[in-house]
N, C-alpha and C positions, 0 to 999 in steps of 0.2 A: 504494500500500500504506500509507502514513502518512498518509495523511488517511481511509484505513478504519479502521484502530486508534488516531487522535486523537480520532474520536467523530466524522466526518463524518456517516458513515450511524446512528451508535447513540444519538446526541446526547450534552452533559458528565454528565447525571445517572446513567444507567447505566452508566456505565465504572466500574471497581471492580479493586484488586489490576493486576496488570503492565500492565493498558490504561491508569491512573491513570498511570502512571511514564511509559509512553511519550507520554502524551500533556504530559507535562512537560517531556518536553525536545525537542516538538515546536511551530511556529511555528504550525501550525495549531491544536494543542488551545488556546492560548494565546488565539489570534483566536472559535474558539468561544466560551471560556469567557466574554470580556466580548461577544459578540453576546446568549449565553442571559441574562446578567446585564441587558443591554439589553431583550430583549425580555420580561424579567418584572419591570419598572420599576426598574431600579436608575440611582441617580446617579452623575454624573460621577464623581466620587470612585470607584464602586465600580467604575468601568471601566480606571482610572486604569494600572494595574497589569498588566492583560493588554495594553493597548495599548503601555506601555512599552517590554515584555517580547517583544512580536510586532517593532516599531522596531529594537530592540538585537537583533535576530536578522536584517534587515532590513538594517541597517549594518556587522556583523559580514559578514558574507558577499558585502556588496556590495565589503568592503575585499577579501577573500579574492580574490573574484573577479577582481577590479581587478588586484593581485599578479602572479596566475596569466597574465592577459591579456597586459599591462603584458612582464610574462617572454617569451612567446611571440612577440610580434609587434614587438617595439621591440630 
């Protein structure tokens, strides 16, 4: 369900109003957004940012998860 409302199927340019929002504080619209940036020539720099942003969601979670584990089985 969140990678249909991050723009998987709709792509970043047509998302518009609460598909916008969700796809912000989603790790996919994130990874989208610098793939579309990529594939319509943008530079490093312009990518810089979704990648970041995709990382620290990537890290966050991998702690969360780790916690969660960590609690259960030790």
């Amino acid at each position: 369900f969140i990678g249909l409302v991050s723009g998987n199927f709709t792509g970043t340019i047509v998302t518009s109003g609460p598909f916008a929002t969700i796809r912000r504080i989603s790790p996919v619209g994130w990874l989208l957004e610098g793939w579309s940036k990529v594939l319509y020539g943008g530079s490093w720099a312009s990518i810089a940012i979704p990648v970041l942003v995709a990382l620290s969601f990537a890290v966050v979670l991998f702690a969360i998860s780790a916690f969660f584990f960590r609690r259960r089985y030790a």
